[in-house]
C-alpha positions in Angstrom: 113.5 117.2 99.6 115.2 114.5 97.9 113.4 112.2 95.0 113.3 109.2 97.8 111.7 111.1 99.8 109.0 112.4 97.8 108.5 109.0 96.3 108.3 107.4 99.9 105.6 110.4 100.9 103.8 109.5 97.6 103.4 105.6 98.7 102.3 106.5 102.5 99.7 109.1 100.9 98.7 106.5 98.6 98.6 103.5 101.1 96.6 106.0 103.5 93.8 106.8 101.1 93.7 103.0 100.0 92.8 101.8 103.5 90.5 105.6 104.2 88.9 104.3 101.1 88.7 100.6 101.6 87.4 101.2 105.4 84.9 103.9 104.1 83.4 101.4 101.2 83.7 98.1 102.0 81.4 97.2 99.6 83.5 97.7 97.1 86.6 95.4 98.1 84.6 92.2 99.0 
């Protein structure tokens, strides 16, 4: 695996767990 494709797997596991997290506790992003 190249360094751009680590880094791009990084943002989408990041961006994944932002929305899992934000959907999950609302509360918490109003």
């Amino acid at each position: 695996m190249s360094i751009e494709s680590v880094l791009v797997t990084a943002v989408v596991v990041v961006l994944a767990i932002y929305l899992l997290v934000a959907l999950v506790l609302p509360e918490r992003f109003q």
